[in-house]
C-alpha positions as CSV (number, residue, x, y, z in Angstrom):
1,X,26.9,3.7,8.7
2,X,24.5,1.5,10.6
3,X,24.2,-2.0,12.1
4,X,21.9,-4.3,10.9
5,X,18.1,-3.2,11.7
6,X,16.6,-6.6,12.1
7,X,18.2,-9.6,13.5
8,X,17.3,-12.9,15.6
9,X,18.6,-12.0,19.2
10,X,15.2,-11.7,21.8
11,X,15.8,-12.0,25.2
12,X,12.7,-11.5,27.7
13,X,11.4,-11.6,31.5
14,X,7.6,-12.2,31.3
15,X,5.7,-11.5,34.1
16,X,1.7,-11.6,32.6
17,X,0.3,-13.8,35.0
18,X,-3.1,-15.5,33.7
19,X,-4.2,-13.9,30.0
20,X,-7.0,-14.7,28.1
21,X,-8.1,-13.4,24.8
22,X,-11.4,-11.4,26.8
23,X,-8.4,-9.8,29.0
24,X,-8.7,-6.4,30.0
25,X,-5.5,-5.3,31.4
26,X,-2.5,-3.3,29.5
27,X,1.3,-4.8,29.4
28,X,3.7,-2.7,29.1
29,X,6.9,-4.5,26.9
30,X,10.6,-3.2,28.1
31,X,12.6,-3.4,24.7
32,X,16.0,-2.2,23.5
33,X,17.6,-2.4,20.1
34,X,13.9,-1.9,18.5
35,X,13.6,0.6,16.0
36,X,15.7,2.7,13.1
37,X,18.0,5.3,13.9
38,X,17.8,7.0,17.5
39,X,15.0,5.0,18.3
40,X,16.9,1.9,18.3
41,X,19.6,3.4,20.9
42,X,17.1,3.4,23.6
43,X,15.3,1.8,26.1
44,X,11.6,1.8,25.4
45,X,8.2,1.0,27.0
46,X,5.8,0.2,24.6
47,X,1.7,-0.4,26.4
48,X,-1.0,-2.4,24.8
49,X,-3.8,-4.0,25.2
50,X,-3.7,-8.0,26.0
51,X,-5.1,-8.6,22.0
52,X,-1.7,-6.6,20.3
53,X,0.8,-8.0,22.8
54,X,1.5,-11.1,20.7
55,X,1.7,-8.7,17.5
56,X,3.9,-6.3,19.3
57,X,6.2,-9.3,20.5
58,X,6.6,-11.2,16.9
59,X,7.6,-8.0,15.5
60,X,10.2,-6.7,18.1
61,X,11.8,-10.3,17.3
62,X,11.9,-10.3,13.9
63,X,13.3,-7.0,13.8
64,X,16.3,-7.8,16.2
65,X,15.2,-6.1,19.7
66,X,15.7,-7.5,22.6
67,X,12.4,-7.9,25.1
68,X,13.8,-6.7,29.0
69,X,10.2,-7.6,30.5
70,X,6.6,-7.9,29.6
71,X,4.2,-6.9,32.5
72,X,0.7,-6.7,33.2
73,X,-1.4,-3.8,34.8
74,X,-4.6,-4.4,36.0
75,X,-7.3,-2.4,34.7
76,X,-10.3,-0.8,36.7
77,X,-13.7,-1.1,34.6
78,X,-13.9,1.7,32.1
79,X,-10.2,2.8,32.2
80,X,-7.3,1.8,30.2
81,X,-3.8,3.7,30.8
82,X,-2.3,6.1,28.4
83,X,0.8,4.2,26.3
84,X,4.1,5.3,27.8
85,X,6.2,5.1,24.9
86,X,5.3,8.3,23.2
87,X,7.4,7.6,20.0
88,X,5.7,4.0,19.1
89,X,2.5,6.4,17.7
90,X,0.9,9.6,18.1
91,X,-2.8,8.3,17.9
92,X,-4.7,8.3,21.1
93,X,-4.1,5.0,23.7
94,X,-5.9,1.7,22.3
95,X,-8.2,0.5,24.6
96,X,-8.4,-3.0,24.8
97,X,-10.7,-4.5,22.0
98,X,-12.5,-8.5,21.8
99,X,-10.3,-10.8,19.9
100,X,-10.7,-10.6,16.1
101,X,-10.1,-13.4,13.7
102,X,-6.6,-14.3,12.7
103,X,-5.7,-12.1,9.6
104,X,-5.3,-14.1,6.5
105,X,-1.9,-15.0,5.9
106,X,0.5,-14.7,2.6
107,X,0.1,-17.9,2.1
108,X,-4.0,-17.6,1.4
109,X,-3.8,-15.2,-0.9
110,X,-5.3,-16.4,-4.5
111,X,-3.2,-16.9,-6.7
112,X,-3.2,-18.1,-10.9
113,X,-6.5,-19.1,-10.2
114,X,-6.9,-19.3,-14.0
115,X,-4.0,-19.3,-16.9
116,X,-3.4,-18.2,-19.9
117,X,-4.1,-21.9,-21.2
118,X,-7.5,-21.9,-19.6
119,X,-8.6,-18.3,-18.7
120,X,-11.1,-16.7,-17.2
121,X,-13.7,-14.8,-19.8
122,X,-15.1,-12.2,-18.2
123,X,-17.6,-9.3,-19.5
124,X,-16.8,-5.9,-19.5
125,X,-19.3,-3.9,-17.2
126,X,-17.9,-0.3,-17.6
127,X,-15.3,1.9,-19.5
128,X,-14.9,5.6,-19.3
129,X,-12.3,7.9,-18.9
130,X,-10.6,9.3,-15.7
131,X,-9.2,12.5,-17.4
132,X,-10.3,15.9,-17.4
133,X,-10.4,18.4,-20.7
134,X,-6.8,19.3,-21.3
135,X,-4.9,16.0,-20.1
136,X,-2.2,14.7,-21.4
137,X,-3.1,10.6,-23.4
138,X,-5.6,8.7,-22.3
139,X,-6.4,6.7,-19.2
140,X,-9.6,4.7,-18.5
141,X,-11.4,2.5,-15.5
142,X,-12.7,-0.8,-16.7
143,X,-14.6,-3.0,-14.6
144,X,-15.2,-7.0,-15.5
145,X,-18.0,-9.2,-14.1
146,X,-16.6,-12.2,-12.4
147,X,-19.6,-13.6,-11.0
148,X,-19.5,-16.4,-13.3
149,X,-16.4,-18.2,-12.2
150,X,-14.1,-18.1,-9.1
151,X,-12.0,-15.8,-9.8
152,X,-11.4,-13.5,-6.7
153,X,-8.2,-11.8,-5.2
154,X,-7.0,-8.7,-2.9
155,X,-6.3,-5.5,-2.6
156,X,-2.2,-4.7,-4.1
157,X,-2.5,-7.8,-6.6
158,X,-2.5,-8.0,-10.5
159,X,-4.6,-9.8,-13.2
160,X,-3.4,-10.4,-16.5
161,X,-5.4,-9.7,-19.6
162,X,-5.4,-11.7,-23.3
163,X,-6.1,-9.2,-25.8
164,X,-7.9,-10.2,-28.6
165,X,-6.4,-10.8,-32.0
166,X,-2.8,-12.4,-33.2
167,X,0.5,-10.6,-33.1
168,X,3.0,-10.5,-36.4
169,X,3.8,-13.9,-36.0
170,X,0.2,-15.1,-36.6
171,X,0.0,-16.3,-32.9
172,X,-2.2,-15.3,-30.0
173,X,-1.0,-12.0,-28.4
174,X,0.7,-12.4,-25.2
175,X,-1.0,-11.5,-21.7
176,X,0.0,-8.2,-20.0
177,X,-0.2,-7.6,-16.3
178,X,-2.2,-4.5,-14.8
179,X,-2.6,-3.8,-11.3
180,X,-6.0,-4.4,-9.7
181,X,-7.7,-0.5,-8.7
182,X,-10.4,-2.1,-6.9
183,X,-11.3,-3.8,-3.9
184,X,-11.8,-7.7,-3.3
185,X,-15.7,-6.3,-3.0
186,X,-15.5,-4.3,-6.3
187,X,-16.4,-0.9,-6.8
188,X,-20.5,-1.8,-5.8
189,X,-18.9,-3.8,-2.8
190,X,-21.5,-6.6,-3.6
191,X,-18.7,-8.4,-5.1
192,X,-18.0,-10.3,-8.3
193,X,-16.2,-7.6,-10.3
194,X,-12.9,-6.3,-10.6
195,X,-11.4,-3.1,-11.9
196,X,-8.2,-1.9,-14.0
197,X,-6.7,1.7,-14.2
198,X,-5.3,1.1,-17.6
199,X,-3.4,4.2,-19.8
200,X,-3.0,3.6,-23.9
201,X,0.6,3.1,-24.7
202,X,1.7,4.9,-27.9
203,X,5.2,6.2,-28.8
204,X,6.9,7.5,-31.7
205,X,8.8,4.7,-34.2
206,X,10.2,6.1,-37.9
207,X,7.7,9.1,-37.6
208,X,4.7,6.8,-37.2
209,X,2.7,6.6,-33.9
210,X,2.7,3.3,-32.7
211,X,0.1,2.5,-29.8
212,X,-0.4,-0.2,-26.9
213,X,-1.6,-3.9,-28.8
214,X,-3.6,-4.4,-25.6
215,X,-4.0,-0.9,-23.6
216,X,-5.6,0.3,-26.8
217,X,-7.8,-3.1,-27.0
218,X,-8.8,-2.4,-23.3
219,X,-9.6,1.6,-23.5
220,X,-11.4,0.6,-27.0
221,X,-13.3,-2.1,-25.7
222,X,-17.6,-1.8,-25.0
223,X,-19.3,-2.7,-22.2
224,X,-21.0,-6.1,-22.8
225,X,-17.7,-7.6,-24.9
226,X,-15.7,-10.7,-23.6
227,X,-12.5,-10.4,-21.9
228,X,-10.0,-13.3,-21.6
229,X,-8.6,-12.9,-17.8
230,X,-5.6,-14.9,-16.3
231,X,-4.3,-14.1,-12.4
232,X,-4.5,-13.2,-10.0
233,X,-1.0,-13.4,-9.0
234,X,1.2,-11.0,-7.1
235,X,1.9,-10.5,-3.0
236,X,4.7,-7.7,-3.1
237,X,1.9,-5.1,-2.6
238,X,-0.6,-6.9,0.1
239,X,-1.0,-4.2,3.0
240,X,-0.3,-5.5,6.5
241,X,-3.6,-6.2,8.5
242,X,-2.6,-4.1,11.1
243,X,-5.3,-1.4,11.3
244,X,-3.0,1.3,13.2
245,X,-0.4,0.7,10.0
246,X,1.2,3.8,8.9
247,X,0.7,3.6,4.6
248,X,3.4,5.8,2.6
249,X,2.1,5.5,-1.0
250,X,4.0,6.7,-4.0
251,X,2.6,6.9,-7.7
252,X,3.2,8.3,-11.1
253,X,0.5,7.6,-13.4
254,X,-1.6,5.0,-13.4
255,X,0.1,3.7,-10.9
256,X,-2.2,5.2,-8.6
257,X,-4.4,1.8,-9.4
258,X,-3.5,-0.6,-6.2
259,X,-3.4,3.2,-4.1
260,X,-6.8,3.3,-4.8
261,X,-7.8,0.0,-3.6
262,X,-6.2,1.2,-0.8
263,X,-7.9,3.9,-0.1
264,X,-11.1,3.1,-0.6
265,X,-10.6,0.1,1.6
266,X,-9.3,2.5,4.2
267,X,-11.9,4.9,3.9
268,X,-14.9,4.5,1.6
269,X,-18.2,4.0,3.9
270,X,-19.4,0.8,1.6
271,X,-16.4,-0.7,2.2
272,X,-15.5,0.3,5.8
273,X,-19.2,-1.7,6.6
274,X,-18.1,-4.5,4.6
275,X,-14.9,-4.9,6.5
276,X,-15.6,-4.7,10.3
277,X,-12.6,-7.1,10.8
278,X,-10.6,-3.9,9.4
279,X,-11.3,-0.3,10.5
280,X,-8.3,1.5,9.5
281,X,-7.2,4.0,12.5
282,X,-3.2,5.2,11.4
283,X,-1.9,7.4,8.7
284,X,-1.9,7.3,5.2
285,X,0.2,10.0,2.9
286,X,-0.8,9.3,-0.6
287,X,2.5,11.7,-3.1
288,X,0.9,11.5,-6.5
289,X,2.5,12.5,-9.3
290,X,1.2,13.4,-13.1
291,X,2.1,15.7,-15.7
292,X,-0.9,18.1,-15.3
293,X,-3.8,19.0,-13.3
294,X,-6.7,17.1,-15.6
295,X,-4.2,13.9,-15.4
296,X,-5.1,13.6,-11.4
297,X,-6.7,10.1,-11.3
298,X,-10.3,9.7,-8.7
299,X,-9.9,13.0,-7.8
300,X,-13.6,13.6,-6.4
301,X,-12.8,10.3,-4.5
302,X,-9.1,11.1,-2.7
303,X,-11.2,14.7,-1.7
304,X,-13.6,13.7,-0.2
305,X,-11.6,11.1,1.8
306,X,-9.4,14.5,2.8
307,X,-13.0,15.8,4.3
308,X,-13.9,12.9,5.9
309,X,-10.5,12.1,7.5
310,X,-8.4,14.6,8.0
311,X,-6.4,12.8,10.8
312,X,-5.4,9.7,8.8
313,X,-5.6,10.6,5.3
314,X,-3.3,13.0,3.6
315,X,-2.4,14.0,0.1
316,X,0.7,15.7,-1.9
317,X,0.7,16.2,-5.4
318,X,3.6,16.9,-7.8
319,X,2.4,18.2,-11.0
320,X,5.5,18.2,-13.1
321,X,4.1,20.9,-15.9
322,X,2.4,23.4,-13.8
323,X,4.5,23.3,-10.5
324,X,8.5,24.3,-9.8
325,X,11.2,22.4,-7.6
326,X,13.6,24.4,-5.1
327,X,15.8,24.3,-8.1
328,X,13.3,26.0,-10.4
329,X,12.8,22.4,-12.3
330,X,9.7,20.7,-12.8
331,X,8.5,19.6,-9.7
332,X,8.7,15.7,-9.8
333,X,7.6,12.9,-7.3
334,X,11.0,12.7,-6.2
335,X,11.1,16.4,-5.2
336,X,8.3,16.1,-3.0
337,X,10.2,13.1,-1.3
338,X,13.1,15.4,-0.4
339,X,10.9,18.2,0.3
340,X,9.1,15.9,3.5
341,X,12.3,14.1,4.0
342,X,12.2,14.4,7.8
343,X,8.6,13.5,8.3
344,X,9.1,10.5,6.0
345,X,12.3,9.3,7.6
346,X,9.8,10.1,11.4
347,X,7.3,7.7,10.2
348,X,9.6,5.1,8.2
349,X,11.1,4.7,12.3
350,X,8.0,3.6,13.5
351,X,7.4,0.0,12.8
352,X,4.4,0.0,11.8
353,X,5.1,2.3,8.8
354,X,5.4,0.2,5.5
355,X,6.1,2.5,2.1
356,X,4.5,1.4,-1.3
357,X,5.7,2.8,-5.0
358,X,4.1,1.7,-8.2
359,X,4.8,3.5,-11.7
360,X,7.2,3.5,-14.3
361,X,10.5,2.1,-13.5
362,X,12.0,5.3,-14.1
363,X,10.5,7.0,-11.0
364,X,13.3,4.5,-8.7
365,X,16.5,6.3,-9.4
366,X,15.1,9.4,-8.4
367,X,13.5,8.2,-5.3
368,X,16.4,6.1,-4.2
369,X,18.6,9.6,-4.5
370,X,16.0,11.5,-2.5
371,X,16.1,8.6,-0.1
372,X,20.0,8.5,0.0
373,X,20.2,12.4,0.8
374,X,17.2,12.0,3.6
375,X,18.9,9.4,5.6
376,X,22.1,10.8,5.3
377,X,20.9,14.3,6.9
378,X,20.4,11.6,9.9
379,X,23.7,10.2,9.6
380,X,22.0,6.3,7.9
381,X,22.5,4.8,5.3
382,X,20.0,4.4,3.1
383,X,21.8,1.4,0.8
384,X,21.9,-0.6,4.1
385,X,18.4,0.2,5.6
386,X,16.3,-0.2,2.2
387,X,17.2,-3.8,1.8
388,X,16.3,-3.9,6.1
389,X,13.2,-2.3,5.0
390,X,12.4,-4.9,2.5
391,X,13.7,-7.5,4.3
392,X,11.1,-6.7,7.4
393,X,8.3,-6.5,4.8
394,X,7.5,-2.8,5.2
395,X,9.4,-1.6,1.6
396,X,7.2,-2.7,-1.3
397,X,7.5,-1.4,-5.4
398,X,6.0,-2.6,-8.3
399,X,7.2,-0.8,-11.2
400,X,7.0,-1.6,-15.0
């Protein structure tokens, strides 16, 4: 059993003399009861620059820690000291950067911009597959033009789509949610469009296959036809602003969509130039699961992001079909959870780390069991520190 992770008690001596957002020096932050696990039984020094030290501060609080000191180090020209808390990251020492603009808050985020009373109508752009010659269904990327309304959102949110047509009843069909796979800039990042990973939904009922009312109207539909759009909505899966985050990403399926907004925010070059107010610089572990090999979704994309950074960017797949578990079982996303238990549970201690899963609903129990076994091996509980996770913001699922 553990204590509670996060809690209200911050105590502090502050001895930072005059600061100013141009600032140069370090300040090394004393702090106890910070942390999960081990981490939280010891006394820490944590160094940053003068810009994080708020940042640093806010989340030491909200997570229960108590602040011992706060001091400032002057800094010759050129120089910056090493941090001196070896566990807070494993990235090279932050030197001290200008002030950026405030990150926008929750609160900004767009949301039901248009609904289902008064939608959007937007015009399909593109629709092709994502699936190689031997995949299991069918799973297309659609991309909308927006430019003719005000419809706009971010990265980890969901839009809602109005198929066309009336249901059994004679009535409009309902909307159905799908997460967004793009970018606020859109896969041109010039703006104006958004983009939707969307697999056709068929299943067996009396012998008869029945499929998806509006997956199938969405991976039928031809570029140039009008698209009745609702949303966005959604702020479970916004990713922190914090460009040293550590990103855990699970995904069955197509829930690989928000991962890839992700992602190519992180580390697509159009979108890095686009977004100098965020240069991504910690880790990201993308565990992908799919039934087969051709059922990998973008690929050429997630490769080539390997290439490019191998020091933040890192990739497992479990290919249920083709690939074996300890246990000589299909090798599930779950499997792969247990398999990197300990440098999960490593990261999940930093702070910084936030986890996100998005699939079917039936990917939870198994995670939650690998979960359960991986903190037990270090003597926590994970019943008691999920909800702590969640609770600090840093635990986020959308399943369906």
């Amino acid at each position: 059993m553990i204590g509670p992770i996060f809690g209200s008690d911050a105590r502090m001596r502050v001895s930072t003399g005059k600061a100013t957002q141009s600032d140069g020096r370090m300040f090394t932050v004393v702090v106890e009861g910070f942390g999960v696990g081990l981490q939280r039984r010891a006394e820490r020094r944590i160094t940053v620059p003068f810009p994080q030290l708020q940042r640093l501060m806010q989340t030491i609080a909200q997570q229960g820690g108590r602040i011992l000191a706060v001091n400032a180090e002057e800094v010759p020209a050129g120089s910056a000291p090493a941090p001196s808390d070896a566990a807070v990251s494993d990235a090279p020492a932050a030197t001290p950067t200008p002030a950026k603009k405030a990150p926008v808050s929750h609160a900004d985020v767009p949301v039901n911009l248009y609904k289902p009373k008064d939608p959007f109508i937007g015009t399909v752009l593109d629709n092709y597959s994502l699936l190689a010659e031997g995949a299991i269904g069918r799973v297309n990327h659609i991309t909308f033009d927006l430019s003719e309304g005000n419809l706009h959102y971010v990265e980890g949110q969901s839009i809602g789509i109005i198929p066309d047509g009336e249901d059994a009843n004679g009535k409009p069909h309902k909307l159905r949610l799908y997460s967004i796979a793009s970018t606020r800039h859109g896969d041109n990042c010039e703006g104006g469009t958004v983009s939707l990973c969307v697999r056709q939904l068929q299943y067996e009922k009396d012998g008869t296959t029945i499929n998806g009312v509006c997956s199938t109207f969405l991976c039928d539909i031809e570029p140039g036809a009008k698209v009745k759009i609702t949303g966005p909505v959604g702020k479970e899966m916004l990713l922190p602003p914090d460009e040293d985050a550590n990103i855990i990403m699970l995904a069955t399926g197509t829930g690989i969509a928000p991962m890839r907004a992700y992602l190519r925010r992180m580390f697509e070059p159009a979108e890095r130039a686009k977004n100098p107010e965020y240069q991504f610089r910690g880790k990201a572990w993308l565990i992908m699961g799919v039934p087969k090999t051709p059922n990998l979704l973008y690929e050429d994309d997630f490769q080539r992001y390997l290439a490019e950074y191998p020091e933040n960017f890192r990739y497992t797949k479990a290919i249920s079909r083709e690939q074996q578990n300890p246990s000589g079982g299909r090798m599930y996303i779950q499997d792969r959870v247990t398999e990197h238990a300990d440098e999960i549970f490593s990261l999940i201690e930093d702070p910084k780390t936030h986890v996100y899963m998005c699939g079917l609903r039936g990917m939870e129990p198994g995670i939650d069991e690998a979960m359960t076994a991986a903190a037990a091996a270090k003597g926590l509980e994970w019943s008691e520190l999920r909800p702590q996770l969640k609770k600090a913001d840093r635990w986020h699922v959308e399943t369906y």
